[in-house]
C-alpha positions, 0 to 999 in steps of 0.5 A, spaced: 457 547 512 460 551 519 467 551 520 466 548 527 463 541 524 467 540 518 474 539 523 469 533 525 467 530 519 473 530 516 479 529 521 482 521 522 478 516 526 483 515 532 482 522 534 475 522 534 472 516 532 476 512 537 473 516 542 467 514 540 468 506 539 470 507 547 463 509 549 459 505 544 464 498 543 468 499 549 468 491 551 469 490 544 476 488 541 480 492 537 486 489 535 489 483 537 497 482 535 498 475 530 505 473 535 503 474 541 496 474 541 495 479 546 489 482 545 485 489 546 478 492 546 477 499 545 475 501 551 483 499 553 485 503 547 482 508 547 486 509 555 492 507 552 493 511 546 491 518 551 496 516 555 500 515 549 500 522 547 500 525 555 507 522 555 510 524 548 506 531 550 510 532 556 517 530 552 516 535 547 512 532 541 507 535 539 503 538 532 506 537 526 513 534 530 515 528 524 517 521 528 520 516 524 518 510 525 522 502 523 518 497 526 513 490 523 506 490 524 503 489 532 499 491 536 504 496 540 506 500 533 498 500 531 497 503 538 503 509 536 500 511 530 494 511 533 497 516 539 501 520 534 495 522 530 491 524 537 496 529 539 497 532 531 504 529 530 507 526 523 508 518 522 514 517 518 513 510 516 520 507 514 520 501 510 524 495 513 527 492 506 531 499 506 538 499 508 540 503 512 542 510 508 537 509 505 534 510 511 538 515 513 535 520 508 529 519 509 529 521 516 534 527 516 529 529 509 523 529 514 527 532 519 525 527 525 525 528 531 523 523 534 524 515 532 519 508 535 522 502 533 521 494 535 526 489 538 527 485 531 528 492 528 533 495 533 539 494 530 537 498 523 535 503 526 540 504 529 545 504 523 539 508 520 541 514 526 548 514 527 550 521 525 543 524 526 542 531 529 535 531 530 532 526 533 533 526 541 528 521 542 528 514 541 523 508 544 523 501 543 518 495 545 519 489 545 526 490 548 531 493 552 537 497 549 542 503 551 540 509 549 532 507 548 527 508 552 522 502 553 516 502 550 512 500 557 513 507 560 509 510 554 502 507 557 503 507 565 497 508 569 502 514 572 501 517 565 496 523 565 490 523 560 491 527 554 485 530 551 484 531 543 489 536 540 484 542 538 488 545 533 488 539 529 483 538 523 483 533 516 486 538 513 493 538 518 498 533 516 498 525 519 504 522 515 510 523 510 509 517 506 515 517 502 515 512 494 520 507 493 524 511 489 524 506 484 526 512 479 531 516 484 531 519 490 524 517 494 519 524 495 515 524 502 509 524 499 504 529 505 498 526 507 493 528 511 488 526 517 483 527 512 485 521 507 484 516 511 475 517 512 475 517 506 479 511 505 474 508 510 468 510 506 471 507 499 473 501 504 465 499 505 462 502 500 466 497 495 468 492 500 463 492 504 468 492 511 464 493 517 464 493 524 462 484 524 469 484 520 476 482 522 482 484 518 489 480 517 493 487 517 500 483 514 501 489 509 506 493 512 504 500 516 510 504 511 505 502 505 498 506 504 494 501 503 497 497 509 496 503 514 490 505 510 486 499 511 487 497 517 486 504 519 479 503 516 477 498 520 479 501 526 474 507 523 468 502 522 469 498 529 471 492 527 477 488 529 484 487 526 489 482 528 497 484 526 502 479 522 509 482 521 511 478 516 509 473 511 508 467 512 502 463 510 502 457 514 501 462 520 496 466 516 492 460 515 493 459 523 490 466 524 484 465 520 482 459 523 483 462 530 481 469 529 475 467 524 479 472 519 473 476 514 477 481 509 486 478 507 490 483 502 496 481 499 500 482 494 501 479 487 507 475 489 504 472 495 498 471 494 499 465 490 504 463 495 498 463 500 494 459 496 498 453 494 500 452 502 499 445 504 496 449 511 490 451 506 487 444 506 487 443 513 484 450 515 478 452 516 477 458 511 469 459 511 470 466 515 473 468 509 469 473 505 473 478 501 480 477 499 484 483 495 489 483 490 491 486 484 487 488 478 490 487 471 496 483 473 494 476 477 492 470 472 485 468 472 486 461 475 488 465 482 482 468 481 477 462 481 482 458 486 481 464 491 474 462 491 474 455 490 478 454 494 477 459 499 469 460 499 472 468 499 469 473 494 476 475 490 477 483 488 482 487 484 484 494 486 489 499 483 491 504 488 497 509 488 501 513 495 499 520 492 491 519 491 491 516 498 490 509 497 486 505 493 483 508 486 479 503 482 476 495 484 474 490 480 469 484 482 471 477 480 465 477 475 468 484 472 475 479 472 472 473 469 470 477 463 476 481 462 481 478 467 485 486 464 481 490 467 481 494 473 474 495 474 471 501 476 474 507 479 471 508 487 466 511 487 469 517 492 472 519 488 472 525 481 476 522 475 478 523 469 482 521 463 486 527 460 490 529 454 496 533 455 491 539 456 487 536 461 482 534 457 477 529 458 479 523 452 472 520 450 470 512 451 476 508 447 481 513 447 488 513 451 489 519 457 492 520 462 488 518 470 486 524 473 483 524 481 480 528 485 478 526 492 478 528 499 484 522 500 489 524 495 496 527 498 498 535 500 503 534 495 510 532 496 514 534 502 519 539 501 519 539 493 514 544 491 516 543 483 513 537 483 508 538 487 505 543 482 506 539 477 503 533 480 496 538 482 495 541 477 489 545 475 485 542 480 487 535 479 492 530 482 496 526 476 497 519 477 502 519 471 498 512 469 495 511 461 488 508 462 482 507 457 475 508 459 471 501 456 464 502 453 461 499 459 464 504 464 470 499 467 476 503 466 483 498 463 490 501 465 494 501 459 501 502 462 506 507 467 507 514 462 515 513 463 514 505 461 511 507 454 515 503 449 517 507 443 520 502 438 521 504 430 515 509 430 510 505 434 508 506 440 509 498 445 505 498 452 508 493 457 503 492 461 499 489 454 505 485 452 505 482 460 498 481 459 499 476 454 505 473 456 501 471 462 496 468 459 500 462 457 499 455 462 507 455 462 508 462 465 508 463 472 510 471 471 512 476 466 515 483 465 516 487 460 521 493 459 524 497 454 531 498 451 536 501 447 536 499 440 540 503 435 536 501 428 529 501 431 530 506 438 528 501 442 527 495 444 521 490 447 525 485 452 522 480 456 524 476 463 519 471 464 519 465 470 516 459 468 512 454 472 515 450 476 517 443 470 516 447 465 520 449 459 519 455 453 524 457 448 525 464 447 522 463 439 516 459 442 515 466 447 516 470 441 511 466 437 505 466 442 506 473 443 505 476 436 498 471 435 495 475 439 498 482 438 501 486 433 508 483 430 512 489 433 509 488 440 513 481 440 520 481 445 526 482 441 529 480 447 527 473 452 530 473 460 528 466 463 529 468 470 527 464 478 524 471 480 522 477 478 524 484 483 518 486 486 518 492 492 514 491 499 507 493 495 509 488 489 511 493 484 516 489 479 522 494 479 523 495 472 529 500 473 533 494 476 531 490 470 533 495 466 541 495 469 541 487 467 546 486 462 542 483 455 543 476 452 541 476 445 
C-alpha cells in the first residue's frame, strides 16, 4: 500500500471521516445531548469542531499536547474530543468516581497541559489541579468559573477554520487511557487514532451499527467502550444521543423520543433498566441491539431484554489495552451456553497461548493473545510493562480462556485470580457461574484467601434476591452438585451490594480487604 494512502485509511474518522459526512450527510444529525436535547448535524459539526481546533491551535495546543478531561457525556464533550483529534492532541479521560488525588496523579503522570471540564465537575477538577504545574489552561461549559475560560469562546463564529493537521497519522497517539488501578497505581494505556476504525469495523461487522442507527452513549468518554462506540457511530454516519449518568426512566424517555436502535450498559444496570416501571409505558419497538456482558449476566436478563424489549441481546468481553471489544456472543450462542463469551471479533488474530507462547489446542487452557489494528502502543511511561504485555509480536490480556469444539471461546478466569487451594487449582469465575444459576441469587463473587492448612481458600459474597433467603450450608451444597467438592465456598458473605467500577468490574482487591466472618 503507498505511504500516502495508509495515513487515510487508518487515522481516526473525526479527522477525516467527519469531514466527509459534511459533505455527503451535512443536514444529518449527529449528536444530540440526552439533557438538553440540543441538537446538531454533521455539517455543524464538522464547523464547529474546525474552529474548535483553531482556537486550541492558537493557545498553543497542538500534536501530541495531553489534555486531561473530567466532564459527563454531552454534546459539548463530544465535540472536544472530536476537536482534540483534529489537530493530533491527546485525550485524558478522567474518571468521575475518582477522588480528587487520584486524579491528581493522572494528570501530573500525563503531563497535561490543558484541562475541559463541565459545570457538574468544576469543583473536583479543581481539587484534582490544585498544585499543578502544567496545565495553563483551563475550560469549562456549562458555567462561568474564576480562572476558566467558557467553553462558548471555543466555537465563535470570530474563530478561524483550522484544516486537518498533517502530520498526523493512525499511528500517532489519540488518548491516555488510564486502568482503574484496581491492583495498584493506574498505567495510562496509549492509544492510537488508528484503534477506533477498527473498532468501528468490529462494531458493524458484529453489530450491524450503521449509519440508520441511534445510539444511547450512557457509558462514560473515560472507558474504552464508552468513547469507542460512540465514537464508531460517528465514524459510520449514524446518530448518538448523550446520557451522563444512569437513570433508566430518563433512558426510557429517550428511547421513545430519539427512536434509540443500539443501548450498551453494564452488568449492574442492565437489570436496573429492565425492571423499570417506565419500561411498561414506553414504546421500545426501535430497539434492536442491546449489549451487555458475555459470561456474567444471568439467562433470564437475556430472554427479559428481548421478550420485553424486542431488542436483539449480545454479549461481549473487551479490555482498555486491545482497544475495546474482543469477543461477542449472540443470544442463541448464550441460550445454549449462558458461560460462553461466543467468538473473538473477527478483526482480530488470536491465540490461546501457553507460558512459551504456544497455541493450546481445542480443550485446553491458555492464555488469550490478540493481535489488531485497535490494540494499545503500550503503556504511557512504563516501558517494562509494556514489553511484558507486547511481547513476540502479541498483546497479552492476562486472561485464561478455553477455545470450545465448536469455535466459541469460554473465559476461564483473570490470570491473577486463580485459586490455589490444597494443590488444586479454583477458578472463580466458575464458581461465580454456578452460584448465579441459583433462582435466589441476584449476583456472586468469588476470591481467594489465606488459609494456613490448605494455602488457600475459596470465600463467596453472594447478594440475594430481594425476599429470599439462603444459609451458607445451603450455598455450599448447591455448589458442590454441580462442581468438584474442593470448588465449594469455604467462606459465604451475604451482601446488599457487590463493589463494581464504572466498567462493572467486581473489585475483587476491595473484597479482599473485607474482614472474614467464618
Amino acid at each position: 500500500m503507498p505511504a500516502a494512502v495508509q495515513p487515510l485509511l487508518t487515522s481516526v474518522p473525526c479527522r477525516y471521516l467527519l469531514k466527509r459526512h459534511a459533505l455527503e450527510r451535512a443536514g444529518k444529525t449527529a449528536v444530540i445531548d440526552g439533557l438538553t436535547g440540543e441538537a446538531i448535524t454533521y455539517g455543524e459539526l464538522h464547523l464547529r469542531v474546525a474552529r474548535m481546533a483553531g482556537w486550541l491551535a492558537s493557545h498553543g495546543i497542538g500534536p501530541g499536547d495531553r489534555v486531561a478531561c473530567l466532564a459527563l457525556n454531552g454534546k459539548a464533550y463530544t465535540e472536544f474530543i472530536l476537536a482534540l483529534s483534529w489537530i493530533g492532541a491527546v485525550l485524558v479521560p478522567l474518571n468521575i468516581r475518582h477522588a480528587a488525588p487520584e486524579l491528581r496523579f493522572i494528570i501530573e503522570d500525563a503531563g497535561a497541559r490543558a484541562c475541559f471540564s463541565c459545570s457538574q465537575m468544576a469543583p473536583l477538577a479543581e481539587a484534582a489541579l490544585a498544585g499543578n504545574a502544567t496545565v495553563d489552561l483551563k475550560v469549562l461549559h456549562g458555567a462561568t468559573r474564576a480562572g476558566w475560560i467558557d467553553f462558548n469562546a471555543l466555537v465563535a463564529s470570530t474563530n478561524p477554520v483550522r484544516e486537518m493537521e498533517p502530520s498526523v497519522s493512525g499511528e500517532s497517539l489519540s488518548m491516555l487511557l488510564y486502568t482503574s488501578g484496581t491492583t495498584g497505581r493506574p498505567k495510562g494505556c496509549m492509544i492510537p487514532q488508528r484503534t477506533w476504525t477498527g473498532y468501528a469495523v468490529n462494531m458493524a461487522a458484529c453489530f450491524g451499527m450503521g449509519e440508520t442507527d441511534v445510539y444511547l452513549a450512557f457509558l462514560p468518554y473515560f472507558h474504552v467502550a464508552g468513547l469507542g462506540t460512540a465514537l464508531s457511530q460517528l465514524i459510520l454516519g449514524g446518530t448518538i444521543v448523550t446520557v451522563p449518568l444512569a437513570d433508566p426512566k430518563l433512558f426510557y424517555r429517550l428511547i421513545a423520543e430519539h427512536r434509540v436502535s443500539i443501548m450498551f450498559l453494564v452488568p449492574g444496570i442492565s437489570a436496573a433498566f429492565i425492571a423499570d416501571e417506565s419500561r411498561a409505558a414506553t414504546d421500545t419497538s426501535s430497539l434492536k441491539v442491546f449489549i451487555s456482558g458475555a459470561g456474567v449476566e444471568k439467562l433470564d436478563l437475556v430472554e427479559a431484554v428481548e421478550a420485553q424489549l424486542g431488542a436483539r441481546y449480545y454479549g461481549i468481553y473487551g479490555q482498555t489495552e486491545a482497544g475495546g471489544k474482543v469477543t461477542w456472543a449472540d443470544s442463541g450462542m448464550l441460550r445454549d451456553d449462558p458461560t460462553t463469551y461466543g467468538r473473538v471479533m473477527p478483526f482480530y488474530d488470536y491465540m490461546l497461548a501457553d507460558d512459551d507462547d504456544h497455541d493450546v489446542p481445542t480443550g485446553s487452557i491458555g492464555e488469550l493473545c490478540v493481535r489488531s489494528s485497535t490494540v494499545m502502543l503500550g503503556y504511557w511511561n512504563h516501558p517494562a510493562a509494556t514489553a511484558e504485555t507486547l511481547k513476540n509480536d502479541w498483546h497479552h490480556t492476562g486472561d485464561l480462556f478455553v477455545r470450545l469444539a465448536n469455535g466459541q471461546v469460554k473465559m476461564v478466569d483473570r490470570k491473577k485470580y486463580l485459586i490455589k487451594t490444597g494443590g488444586e487449582n479454583v477458578y472463580p469465575q466458575e464458581v461465580e457461574q454456578v452460584l448465579l444459576r441459583h433462582d435466589a441469587v441476584a449476583d456472586a463473587a468469588v476470591i481467594g484467601i489465606p488459609d494456613e492448612r490448605w494455602g488457600e481458600a475459596v470465600m463467596a459474597f453472594v447478594v440475594l434476591k430481594s425476599g429470599r433467603e439462603l444459609t451458607r450450608a445451603a450455598i455450599a451444597d448447591w455448589v458442590g452438585a454441580h462442581i468438584a467438592g474442593y470448588k465449594k465456598p469455604r467462606y459465604v458473605e451475604f451482601v446488599a451490594a457487590l463493589p463494581r467500577n464504572a466498567s462493572g468490574k467486581i473489585l475483587k482487591s476491595e473484597l479482599a480487604t473485607r474482614p472474614v466472618d467464618g
